[in-house]
N, C-alpha and C positions, 0 to 999 in steps of 0.2 A: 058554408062553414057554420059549425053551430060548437053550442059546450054540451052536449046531451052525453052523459058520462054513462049510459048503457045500467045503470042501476050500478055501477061497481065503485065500493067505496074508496074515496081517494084521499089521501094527505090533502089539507090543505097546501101545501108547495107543490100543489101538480096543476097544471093549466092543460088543461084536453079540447084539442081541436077536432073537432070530422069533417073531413074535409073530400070530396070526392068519391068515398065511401072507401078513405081510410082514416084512422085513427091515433093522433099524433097524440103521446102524453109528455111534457114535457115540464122537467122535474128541477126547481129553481132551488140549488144550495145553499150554502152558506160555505164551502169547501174548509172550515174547521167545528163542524156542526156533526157531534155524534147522530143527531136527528137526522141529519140529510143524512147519513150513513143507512139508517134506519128504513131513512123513506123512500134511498134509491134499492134498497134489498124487496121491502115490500113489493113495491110497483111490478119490480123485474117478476119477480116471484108468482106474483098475482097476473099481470097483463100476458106474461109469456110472449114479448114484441117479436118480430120477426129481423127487426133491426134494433139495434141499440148505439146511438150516436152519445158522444164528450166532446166536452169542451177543450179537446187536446188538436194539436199539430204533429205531425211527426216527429219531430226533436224531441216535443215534452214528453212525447209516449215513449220513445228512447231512452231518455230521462228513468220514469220509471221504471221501464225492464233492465237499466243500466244502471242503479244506484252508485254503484262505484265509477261513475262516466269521468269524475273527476281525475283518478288516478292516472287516466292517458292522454290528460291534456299536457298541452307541450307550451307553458308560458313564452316562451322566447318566439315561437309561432303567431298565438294571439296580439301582441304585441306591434310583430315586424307585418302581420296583416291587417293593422289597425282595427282593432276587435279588441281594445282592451277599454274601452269606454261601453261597451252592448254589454262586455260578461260582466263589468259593475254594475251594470244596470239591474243584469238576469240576476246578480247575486244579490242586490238590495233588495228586490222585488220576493227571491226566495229567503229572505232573511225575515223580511216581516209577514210572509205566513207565515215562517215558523214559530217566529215570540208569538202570535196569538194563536199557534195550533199548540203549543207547552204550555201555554199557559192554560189551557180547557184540557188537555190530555186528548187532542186530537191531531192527527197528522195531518197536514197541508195534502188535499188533495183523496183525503181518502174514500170518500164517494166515487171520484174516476175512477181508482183502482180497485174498488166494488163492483163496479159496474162490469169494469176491463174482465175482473174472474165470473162474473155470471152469466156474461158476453160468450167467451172461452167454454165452459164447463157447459152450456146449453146448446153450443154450436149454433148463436145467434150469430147475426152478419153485424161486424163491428165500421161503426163510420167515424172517423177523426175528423170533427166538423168545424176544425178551429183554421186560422192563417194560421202558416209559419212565423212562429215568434220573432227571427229574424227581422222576417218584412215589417210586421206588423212595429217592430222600435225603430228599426230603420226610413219607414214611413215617418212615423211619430218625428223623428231626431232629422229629418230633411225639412218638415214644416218649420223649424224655429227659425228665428233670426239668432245674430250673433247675442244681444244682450239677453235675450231667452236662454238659450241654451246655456249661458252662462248661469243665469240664474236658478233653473230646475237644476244644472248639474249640483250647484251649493244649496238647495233645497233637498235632493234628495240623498246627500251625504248627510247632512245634518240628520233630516229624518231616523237617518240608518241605525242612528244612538240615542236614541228617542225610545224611552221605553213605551208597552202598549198599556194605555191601563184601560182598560174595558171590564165592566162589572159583570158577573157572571148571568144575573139578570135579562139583562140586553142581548146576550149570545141569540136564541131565539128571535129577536127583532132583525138580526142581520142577515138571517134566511127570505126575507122579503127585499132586500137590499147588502147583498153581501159587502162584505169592510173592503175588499181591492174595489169593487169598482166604487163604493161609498166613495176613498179615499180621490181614486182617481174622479171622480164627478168634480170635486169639492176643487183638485187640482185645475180642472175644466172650466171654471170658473174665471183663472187667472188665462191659462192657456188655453182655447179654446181648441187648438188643433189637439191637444191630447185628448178631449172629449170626443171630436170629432175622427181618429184615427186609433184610438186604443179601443176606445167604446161603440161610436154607431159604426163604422163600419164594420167590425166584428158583429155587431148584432147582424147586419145584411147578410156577413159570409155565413155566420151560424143556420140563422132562417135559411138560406140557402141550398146547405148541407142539408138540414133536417125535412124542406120541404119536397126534396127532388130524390130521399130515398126509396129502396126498393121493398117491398113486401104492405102490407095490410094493418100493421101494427107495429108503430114506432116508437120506440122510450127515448126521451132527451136525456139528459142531464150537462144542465150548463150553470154556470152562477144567476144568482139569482136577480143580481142588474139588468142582467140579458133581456129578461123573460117578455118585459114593458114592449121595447124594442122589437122584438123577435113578432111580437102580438103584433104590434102595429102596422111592420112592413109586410106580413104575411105572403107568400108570393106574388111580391111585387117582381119584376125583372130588374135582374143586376149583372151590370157588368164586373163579374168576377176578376177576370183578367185586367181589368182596370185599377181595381183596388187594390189585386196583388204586383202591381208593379212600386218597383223603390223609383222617385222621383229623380230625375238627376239633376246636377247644383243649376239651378239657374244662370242665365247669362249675366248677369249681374253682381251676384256672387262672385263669380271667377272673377268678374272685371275688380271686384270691390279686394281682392283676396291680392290680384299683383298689383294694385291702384297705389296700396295702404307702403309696402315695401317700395315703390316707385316712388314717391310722395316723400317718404322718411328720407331716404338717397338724396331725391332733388336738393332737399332744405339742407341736408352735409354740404351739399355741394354750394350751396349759393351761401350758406354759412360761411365756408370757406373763402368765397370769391368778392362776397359784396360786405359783408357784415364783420369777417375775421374773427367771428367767433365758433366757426367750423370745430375744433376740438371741448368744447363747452357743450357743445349741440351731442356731440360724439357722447359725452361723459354723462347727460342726462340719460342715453336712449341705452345707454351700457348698464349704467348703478341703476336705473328705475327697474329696467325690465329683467336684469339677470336677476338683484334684490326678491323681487313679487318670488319672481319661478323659484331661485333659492327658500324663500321663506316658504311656501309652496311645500319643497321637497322635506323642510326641516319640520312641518307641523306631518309628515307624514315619518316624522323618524326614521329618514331616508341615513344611509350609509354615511359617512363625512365627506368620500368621496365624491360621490350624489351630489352633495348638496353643492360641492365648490362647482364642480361641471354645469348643475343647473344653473347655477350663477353664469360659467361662461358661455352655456349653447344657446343659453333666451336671447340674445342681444343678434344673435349669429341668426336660430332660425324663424325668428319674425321676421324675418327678410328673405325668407324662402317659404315659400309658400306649401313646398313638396314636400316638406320635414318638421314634426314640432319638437317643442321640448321633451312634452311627455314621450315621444318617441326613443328618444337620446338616454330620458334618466330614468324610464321604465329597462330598457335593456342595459343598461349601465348596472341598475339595479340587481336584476335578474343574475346578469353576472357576478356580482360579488357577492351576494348570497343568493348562491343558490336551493331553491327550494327541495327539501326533504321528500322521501315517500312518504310520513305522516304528515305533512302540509298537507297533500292532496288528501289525503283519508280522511283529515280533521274539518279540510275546507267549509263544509256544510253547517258544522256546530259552531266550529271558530266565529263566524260573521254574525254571532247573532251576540256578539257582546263586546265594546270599543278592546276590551285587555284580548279577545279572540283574533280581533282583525288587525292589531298589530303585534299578535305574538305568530300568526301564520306567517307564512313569505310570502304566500301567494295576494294575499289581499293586499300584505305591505307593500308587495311591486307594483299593482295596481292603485294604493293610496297614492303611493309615488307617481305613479303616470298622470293620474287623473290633478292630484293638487298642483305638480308643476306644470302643467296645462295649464289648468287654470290659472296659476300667478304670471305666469307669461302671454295668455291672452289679455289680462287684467293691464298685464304691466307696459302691453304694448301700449295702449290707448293712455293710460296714466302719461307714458313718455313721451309719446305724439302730443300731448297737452302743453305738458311743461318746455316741449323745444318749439310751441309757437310761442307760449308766453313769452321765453328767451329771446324771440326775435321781435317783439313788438315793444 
């Protein structure tokens, strides 16, 4: 392997491998960077690769051949398949390229879709070198523990209303370190399984994809986090199939999931029998945890009827393991207002500004799923608290 670039002048955001006596150039973005625009046109233009790989999965590449993808989703589906925690997710994540692709006058993404037409139009062989986004949160959102996930969830709602202030300056410096995976490193920090399952393993799947294409001349384009990564493990062997599996819950978890409702019961019940204060024990674990998931549903300006219901199903399903709140007062929701055909039309622009994601339906069902979740996971533990203190 060497960098001997054949006399041919290259951007600096292109890293050129030779490797076997073929020719990998691969082209680190900024994916709101007119530059990178720029420099994946060049490259293609000039290298003429035989293959052309992105940083896309099939759903994203969906994504963009589908821009209207939104119009036929069916909330009450998402929802009733517990998928309404991933499309907050995919919608936070799409929210904050966008405030920093409008704020430069760039589209989130428009290098890929540069790529995708020169790909297309030269009748190069196109490679989608990314995991499925799916796995890839799904992965992410198996590694936390309970007070994790609780935390990133209230981390990255807040985020979501956060404006971006980034100097125009700086745009340039983020093509050496793009701002998603900047953000996510910095996230990495705290969490380290999101470092470790959004970012290096992606880097392996990527190198992976791009090392084991067919033809003599291959153009990358990936973000430019990647690149470090991609360098380092260069055809290492990786077990693909390993990476791309979703974890399933630990033995523990499940034990710790009917432990916690087992537990609460026992104490009603010895409340009851030894203590006599069984309906005391009742009324903390009622007003604590219905309270949290109502207050919950009301900071998402959930319905009135919302919000009384989150009051009564949090108490009910901490104690089932099989059902949460947000289940109950997301479709509860859903129902009483239901969502418009300009929800879905608007959904994209709506979410990049607080008065957008609570004047859509679609994000307000979902505020409402995700907050009364939260306040009834929150408010479990709060309750289990205050009904030992009760008993000591």
């Amino acid at each position: 392997m060497n960098s001997d670039t054949n006399q041919i002048e290259l951007p600096d955001s292109v890293t050129h491998i030779n490797d076997d006596g073929k020719d990998y150039y691969i082209i680190g973005t900024a994916h709101v960077s007119q530059a990178s625009v720029d420099d994946v046109i060049n490259v293609i233009n000039t290298i003429k690769p035989d293959t052309v790989v992105v940083e896309l999965c099939a759903a994203r590449h969906e994504a963009i051949n589908n821009p209207n993808r939104w119009e036929n989703m069916n909330i009450f589906d998402v929802i009733k398949s517990g998928k309404g925690m991933f499309l907050m997710a995919n919608l936070l994540l799409t929210s904050f390229q966008k405030k920093i692709g409008n704020k430069f006058g760039v589209k989130p993404g428009a290098e890929m879709i540069e790529a995708l037409k020169l790909a297309k139009l030269n009748n190069m062989e196109l490679v989608l070198g990314d995991r499925d986004i799916q796995i890839t949160l799904k992965r992410t959102w198996a590694g936390f523990g309970f007070w994790q996930k609780l935390q990133i969830s209230s981390s990255m709602l807040s985020s979501a209303f956060i404006g971006v202030d980034i100097k125009e300056d700086e745009l340039e410096n983020l093509k050496q370190k793009d701002v998603l995976t900047d953000v996510l490193n910095d996230l990495g920090k705290s969490y380290p399984v999101i470092k470790e399952r959004l970012i290096h393993e992606r880097d392996l799947y990527l190198m992976n994809s791009i090392a084991h294409c067919e033809g003599e001349k291959i153009v990358a384009v990936v973000g430019a986090g990647h690149v470090p990564g991609i360098q380092e493990h260069w055809k290492e062997e990786v077990d693909i199939e390993e990476i791309s599996k979703i974890p399933p819950p630990s033995q523990t978890g499940k034990i710790i999931k009917w432990l916690i409702p087992a537990l609460i019961i026992a104490l009603f019940i010895y409340g009851f029998s030894k203590e006599e204060i069984g309906w005391e024990l009742i009324q903390i674990w009622v007003y604590v945890n219905g309270t949290l998931s109502a207050l919950g549903a009301l900071l998402a300006l959930a319905h009135p009827l919302t919000i009384i219901v989150a009051f009564i199903a949090a108490p009910i399903t901490s104690l089932n393991p099989l059902i949460g709140a947000g289940y109950v007062t997301g479709l509860l929701e859903a129902f009483l207002r239901k969502p418009k055909v300009s929800d879905f039309h608007n959904l994209q622009d709506d979410i990049l500004s607080i008065k957008g994601v609570y004047k859509n339906r679609i994000s307000r069902i979902l505020l409402v799923f995700v907050l009364s979740s939260l306040g009834s996971a929150l408010g479990t533990w709060t309750a289990a608290l205050g009904i030992f203190k009760a008993l000591n």
